[in-house]
Wavefront OBJ file of the C-alpha trace (Angstrom):
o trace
v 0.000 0.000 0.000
v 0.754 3.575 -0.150
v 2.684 4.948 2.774
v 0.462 8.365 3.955
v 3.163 10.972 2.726
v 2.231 10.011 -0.413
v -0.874 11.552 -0.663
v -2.586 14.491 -0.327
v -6.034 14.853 1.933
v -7.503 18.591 0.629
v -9.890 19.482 3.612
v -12.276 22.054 2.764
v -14.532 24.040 5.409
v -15.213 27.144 5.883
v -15.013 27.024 9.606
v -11.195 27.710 10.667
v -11.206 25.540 13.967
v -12.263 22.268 11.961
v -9.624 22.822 9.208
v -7.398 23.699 12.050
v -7.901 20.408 13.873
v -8.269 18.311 10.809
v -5.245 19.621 9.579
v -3.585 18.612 12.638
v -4.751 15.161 12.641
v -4.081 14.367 9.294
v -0.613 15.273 9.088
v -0.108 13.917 12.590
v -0.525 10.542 10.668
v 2.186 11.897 7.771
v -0.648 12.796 5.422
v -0.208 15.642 3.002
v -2.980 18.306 3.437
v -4.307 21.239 1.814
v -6.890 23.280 2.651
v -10.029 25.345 1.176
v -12.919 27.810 2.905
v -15.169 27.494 0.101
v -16.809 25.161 -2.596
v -15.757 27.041 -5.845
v -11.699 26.993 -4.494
v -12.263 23.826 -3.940
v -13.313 22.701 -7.290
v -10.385 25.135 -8.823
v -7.544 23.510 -6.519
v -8.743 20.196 -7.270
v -8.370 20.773 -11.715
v -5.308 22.183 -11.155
v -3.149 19.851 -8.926
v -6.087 16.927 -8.086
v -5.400 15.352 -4.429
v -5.949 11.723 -3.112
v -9.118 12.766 -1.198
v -11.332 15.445 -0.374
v -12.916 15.771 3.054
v -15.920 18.081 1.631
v -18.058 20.246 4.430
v -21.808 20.271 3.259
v -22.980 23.820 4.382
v -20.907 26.221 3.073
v -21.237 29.866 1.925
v -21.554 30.099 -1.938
v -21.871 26.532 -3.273
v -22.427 24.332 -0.678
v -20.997 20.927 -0.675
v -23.483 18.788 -2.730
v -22.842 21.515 -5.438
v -19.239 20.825 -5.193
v -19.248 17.252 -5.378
v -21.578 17.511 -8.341
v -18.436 19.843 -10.224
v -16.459 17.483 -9.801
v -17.762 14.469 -10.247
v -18.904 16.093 -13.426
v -15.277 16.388 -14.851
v -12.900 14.062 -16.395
v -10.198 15.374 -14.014
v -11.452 15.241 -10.730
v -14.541 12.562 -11.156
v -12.111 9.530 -9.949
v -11.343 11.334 -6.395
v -12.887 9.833 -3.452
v -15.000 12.617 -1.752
v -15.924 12.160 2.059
v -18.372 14.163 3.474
v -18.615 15.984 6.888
v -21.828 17.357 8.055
v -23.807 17.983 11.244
v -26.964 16.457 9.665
v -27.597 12.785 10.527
v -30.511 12.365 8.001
v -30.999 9.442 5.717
v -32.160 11.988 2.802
v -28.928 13.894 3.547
v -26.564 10.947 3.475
v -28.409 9.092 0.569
v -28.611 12.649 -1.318
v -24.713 12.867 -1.037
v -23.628 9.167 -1.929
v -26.059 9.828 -5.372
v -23.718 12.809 -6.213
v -20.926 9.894 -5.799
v -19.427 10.594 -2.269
v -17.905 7.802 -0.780
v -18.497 8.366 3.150
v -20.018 10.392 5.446
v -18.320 11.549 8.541
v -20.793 13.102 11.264
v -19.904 16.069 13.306
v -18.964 16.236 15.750
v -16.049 13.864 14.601
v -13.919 11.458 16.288
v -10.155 12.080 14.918
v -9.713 7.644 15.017
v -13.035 7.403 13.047
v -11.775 10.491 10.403
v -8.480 8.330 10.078
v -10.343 4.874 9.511
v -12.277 6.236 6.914
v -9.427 8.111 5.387
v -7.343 4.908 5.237
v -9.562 2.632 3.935
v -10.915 4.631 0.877
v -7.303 5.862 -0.018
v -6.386 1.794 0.318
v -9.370 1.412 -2.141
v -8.215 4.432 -4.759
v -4.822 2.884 -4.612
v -5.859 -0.754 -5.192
v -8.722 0.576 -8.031
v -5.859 1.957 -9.274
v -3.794 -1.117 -9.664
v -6.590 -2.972 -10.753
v -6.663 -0.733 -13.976
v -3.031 -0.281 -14.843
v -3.016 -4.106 -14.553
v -6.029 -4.486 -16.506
v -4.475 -1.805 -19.152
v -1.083 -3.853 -19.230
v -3.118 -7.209 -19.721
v -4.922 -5.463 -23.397
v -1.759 -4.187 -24.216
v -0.510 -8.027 -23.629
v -3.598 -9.712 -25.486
v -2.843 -7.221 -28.286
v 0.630 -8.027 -28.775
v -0.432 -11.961 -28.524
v -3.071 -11.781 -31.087
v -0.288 -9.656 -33.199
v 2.082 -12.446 -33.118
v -0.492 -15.524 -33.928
v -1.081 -13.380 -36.677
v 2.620 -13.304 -38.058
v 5.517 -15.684 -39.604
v 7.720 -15.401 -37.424
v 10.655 -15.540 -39.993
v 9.383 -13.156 -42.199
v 7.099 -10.981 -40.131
v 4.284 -10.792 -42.549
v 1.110 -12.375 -42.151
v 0.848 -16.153 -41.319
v -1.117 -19.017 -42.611
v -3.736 -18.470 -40.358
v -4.123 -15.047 -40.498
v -4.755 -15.469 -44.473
v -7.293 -17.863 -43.759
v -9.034 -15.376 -41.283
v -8.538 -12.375 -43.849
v -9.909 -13.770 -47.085
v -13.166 -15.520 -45.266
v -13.513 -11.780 -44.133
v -13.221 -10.094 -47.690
v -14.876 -13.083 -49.214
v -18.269 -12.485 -47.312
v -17.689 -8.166 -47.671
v -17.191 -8.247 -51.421
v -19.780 -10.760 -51.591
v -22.416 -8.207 -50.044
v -20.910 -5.200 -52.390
v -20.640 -7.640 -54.984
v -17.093 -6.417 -56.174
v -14.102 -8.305 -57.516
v -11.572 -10.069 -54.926
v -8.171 -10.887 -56.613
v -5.936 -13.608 -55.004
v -1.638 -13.731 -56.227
v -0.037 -16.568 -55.362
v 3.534 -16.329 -55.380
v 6.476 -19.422 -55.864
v 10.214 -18.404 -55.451
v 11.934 -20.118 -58.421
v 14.119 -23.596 -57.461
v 14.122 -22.139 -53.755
v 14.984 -26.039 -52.438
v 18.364 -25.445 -55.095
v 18.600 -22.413 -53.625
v 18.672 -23.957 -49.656
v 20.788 -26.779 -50.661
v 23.848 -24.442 -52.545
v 23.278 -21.579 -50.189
v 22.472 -23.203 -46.939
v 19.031 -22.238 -44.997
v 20.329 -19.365 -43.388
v 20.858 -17.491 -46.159
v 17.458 -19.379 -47.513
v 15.572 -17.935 -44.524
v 17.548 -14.230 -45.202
v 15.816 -14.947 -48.611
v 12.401 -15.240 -47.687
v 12.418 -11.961 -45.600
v 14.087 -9.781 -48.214
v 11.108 -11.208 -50.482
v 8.216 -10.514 -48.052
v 9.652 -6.981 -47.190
v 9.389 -6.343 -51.326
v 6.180 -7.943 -51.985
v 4.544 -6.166 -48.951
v 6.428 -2.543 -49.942
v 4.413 -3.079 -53.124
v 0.866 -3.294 -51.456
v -0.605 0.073 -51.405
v -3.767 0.039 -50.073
v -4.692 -0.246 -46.200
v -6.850 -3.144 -47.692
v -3.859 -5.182 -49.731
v -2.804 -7.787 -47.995
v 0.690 -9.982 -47.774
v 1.195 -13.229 -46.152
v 3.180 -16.329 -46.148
v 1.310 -19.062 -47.675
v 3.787 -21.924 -46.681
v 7.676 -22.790 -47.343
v 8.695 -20.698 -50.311
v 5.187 -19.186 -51.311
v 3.647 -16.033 -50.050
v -0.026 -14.968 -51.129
v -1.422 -11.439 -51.630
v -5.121 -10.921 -51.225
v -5.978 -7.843 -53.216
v -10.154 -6.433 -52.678
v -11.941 -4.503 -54.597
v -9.150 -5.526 -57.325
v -10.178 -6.530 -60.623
v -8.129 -8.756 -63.163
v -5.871 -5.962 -64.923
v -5.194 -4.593 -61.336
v -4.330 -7.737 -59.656
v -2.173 -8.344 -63.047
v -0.373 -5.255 -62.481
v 0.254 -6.011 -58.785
v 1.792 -9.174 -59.988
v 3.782 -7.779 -62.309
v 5.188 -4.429 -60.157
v 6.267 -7.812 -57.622
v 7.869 -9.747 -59.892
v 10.193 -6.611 -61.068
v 10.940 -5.784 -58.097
v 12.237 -8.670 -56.633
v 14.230 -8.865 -59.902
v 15.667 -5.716 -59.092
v 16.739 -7.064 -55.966
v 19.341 -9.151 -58.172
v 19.755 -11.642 -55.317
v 21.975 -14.271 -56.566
v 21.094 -17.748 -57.240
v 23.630 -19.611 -59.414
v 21.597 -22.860 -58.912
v 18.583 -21.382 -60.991
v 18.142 -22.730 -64.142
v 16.223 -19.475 -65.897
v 18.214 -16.559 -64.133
v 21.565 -15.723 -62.090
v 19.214 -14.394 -59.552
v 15.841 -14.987 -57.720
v 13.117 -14.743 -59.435
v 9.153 -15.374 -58.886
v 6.545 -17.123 -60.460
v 3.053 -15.902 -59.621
v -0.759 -17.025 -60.350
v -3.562 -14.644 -60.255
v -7.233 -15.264 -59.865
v -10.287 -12.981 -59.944
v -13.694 -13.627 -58.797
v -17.048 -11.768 -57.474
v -18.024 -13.772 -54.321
v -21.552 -15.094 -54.365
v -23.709 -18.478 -53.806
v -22.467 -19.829 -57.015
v -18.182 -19.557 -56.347
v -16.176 -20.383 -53.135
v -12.680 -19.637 -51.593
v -11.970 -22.938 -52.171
v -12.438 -22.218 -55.942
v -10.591 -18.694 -55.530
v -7.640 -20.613 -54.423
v -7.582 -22.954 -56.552
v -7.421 -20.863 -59.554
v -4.238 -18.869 -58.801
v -3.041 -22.324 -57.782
v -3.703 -23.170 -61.254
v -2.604 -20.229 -62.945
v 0.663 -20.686 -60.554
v 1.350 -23.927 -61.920
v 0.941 -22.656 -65.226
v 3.181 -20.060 -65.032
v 5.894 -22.828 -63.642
v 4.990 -25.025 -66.404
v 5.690 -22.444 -68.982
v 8.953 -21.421 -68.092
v 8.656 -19.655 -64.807
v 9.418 -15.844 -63.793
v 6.373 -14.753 -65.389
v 2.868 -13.849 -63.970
v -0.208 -15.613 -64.989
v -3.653 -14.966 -65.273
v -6.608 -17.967 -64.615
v -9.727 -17.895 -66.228
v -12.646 -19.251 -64.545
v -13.825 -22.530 -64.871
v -12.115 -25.637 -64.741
v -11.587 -26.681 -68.304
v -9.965 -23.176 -69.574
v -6.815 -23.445 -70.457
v -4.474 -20.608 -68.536
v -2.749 -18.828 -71.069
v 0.271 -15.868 -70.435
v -1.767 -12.455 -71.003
v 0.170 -9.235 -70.499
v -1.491 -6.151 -68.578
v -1.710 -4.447 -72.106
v -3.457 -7.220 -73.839
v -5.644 -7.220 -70.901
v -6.941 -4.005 -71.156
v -7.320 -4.218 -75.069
v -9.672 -7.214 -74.453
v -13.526 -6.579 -73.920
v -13.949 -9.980 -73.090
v -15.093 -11.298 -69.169
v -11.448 -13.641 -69.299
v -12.138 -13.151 -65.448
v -15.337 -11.840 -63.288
l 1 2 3 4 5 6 7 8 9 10 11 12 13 14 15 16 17 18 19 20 21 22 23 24 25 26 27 28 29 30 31 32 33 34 35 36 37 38 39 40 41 42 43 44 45 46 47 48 49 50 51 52 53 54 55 56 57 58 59 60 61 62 63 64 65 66 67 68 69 70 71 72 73 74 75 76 77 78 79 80 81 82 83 84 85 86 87 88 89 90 91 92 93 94 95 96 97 98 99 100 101 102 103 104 105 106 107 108 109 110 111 112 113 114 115 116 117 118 119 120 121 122 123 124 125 126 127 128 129 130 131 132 133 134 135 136 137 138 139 140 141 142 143 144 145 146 147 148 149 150 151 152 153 154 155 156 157 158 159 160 161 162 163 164 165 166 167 168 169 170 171 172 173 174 175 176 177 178 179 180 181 182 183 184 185 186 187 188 189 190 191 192 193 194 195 196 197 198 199 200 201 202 203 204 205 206 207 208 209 210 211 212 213 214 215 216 217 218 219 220 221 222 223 224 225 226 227 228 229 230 231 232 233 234 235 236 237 238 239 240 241 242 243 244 245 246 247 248 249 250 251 252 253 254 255 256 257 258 259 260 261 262 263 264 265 266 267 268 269 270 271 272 273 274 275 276 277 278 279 280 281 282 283 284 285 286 287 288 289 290 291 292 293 294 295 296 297 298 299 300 301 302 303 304 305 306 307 308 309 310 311 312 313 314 315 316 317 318 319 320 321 322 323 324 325 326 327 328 329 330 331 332 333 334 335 336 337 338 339 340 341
């Protein structure tokens, strides 16, 4: 607990002998005090350097001391401060009046200075432990928010994990589904990465695989873009509200850039360097598609684009039985066809 010179008691009354003798008690006991003959210095002391506690007279001149509690339970600043009351009046209105307003205690004059001390105590024990109780329960958010942050990441790569991609795409599935607007998937293969592990060793594998997530999520714009690792060597970008030529583009802007990146690979058998190989797929959600099928058309497209000679982005049509075919963004936009969505 708090030892009494840490905290401050303001007393305020405007009869000099009680502040006097509360005064006197209090810091008897090591207790900080201040002091105030009216209501509205009161309120003004207590907004501009709040105390522990207020010991709060009821009739006063000017605002008495229901007023005062009202002020300042009524502010941000001083709402949290335990207010005792002292007053002559014995009445169950009065007292039930005063703990509405949010007073804590009543003290009845004329007062005993052990039973002013008890009651001090015990509600400055209960400030400090409220107290506690909310910086702990603040430090526990700030804990479950940092947990949930880190389910939700590789921990290699520090984009998004598996999981997290799960979570995200069932969430912009069942949005664009209700706008009915396009939701482009990229999935993305790092060219003869398991040559790459076995020349280079998996240290420099797993340097790899972050210098690739940092460039594929630098591309990603858009609060809504998303980047995560899809499982070994693949990462996946879910892009909403994306149609074909724009998820194209995406794919393309990633594949130059981690070409620009020029990071060597003498085990490749298409470059000197790393280089990606990414399927793209483009549907509106609704009744009649699933993720499932989402996924499974970059996965096709992916395969494609591995098939045909790899570093090169490729674009699924939908259904089953289309062949996937290499289509460059400027032959997309030429077409007026629905290739995709």
């Amino acid at each position: 607990m708090m030892s009494p010179d840490l905290n401050v008691v303001l007393i305020v009354d405007d009869n000099p002998t009680n502040l006097a003798v509360l005064s006197q008690v209090l810091k008897g006991k090591g207790y900080k005090v201040r002091v105030a003959i009216d209501g509205e210095s009161a309120v003004a002391q207590a907004h501009a350097d709040p105390p522990d506690l207020i010991l709060l007279d009821i009739q006063m001149p000017g605002i008495d001391g229901f007023e005062t509690c009202k002020q300042l339970k009524a502010s941000p600043m001083t709402s949290e401060i335990p207010v005792i009351f002292i007053t002559a009046a014995t009445t169950v209105d009065s007292k039930v009046k005063g703990l509405s307003l949010g007073a804590v205690d009543y003290v009845t004059k004329p007062f005993q200075h052990e039973e002013v001390l008890a009651r001090v105590k015990v509600h400055l024990q209960l400030r400090y432990l409220t107290h506690k109780v909310q910086e702990q329960a603040i430090a526990l958010r700030r804990a479950n928010r940092e947990l949930r942050r880190i389910a939700n990441l590789d921990g290699l790569t520090q984009v998004a994990n598996r999981r997290r991609f799960d979570e995200y795409l069932s969430q912009e599935w069942h949005r664009l589904a209700r706008e009915k607007q396009h939701l482009s998937l990229i999935l993305c293969d790092i060219d003869y990465f398991k040559d790459y592990n076995d020349f280079y060793g998996h240290q420099a594998g797993d340097s790899c695989l972050r210098k690739i997530a940092k460039t594929i999520d630098a591309v990603l714009s858009r609060p809504a873009d998303f980047a995560a690792r899809y499982g070994g060597e693949e990462f996946a970008v879910i892009l909403p509200n994306t149609p074909p030529v724009g998820a194209l583009q995406v794919a393309e802007e990633i594949r130059s850039n981690i070409k620009v990146l020029q990071l060597p690979h003498e085990r490749s058998r298409i470059e000197a360097h790393i280089t990606l190989s990414l399927g793209v797929s483009c549907l509106i959600p609704s009744s009649d598609s699933s993720i499932q099928e989402l996924i499974a058309i970059a996965d096709r497209a992916l395969y494609a684009a591995k098939d045909n000679g790899r570093d090169q982005s490729y674009l699924a049509p939908i259904g089953n039985q289309a062949p996937v075919v290499p289509i460059d963004v400027s032959t997309l936009l030429a077409q007026d066809s629905r290739l995709c969505c």
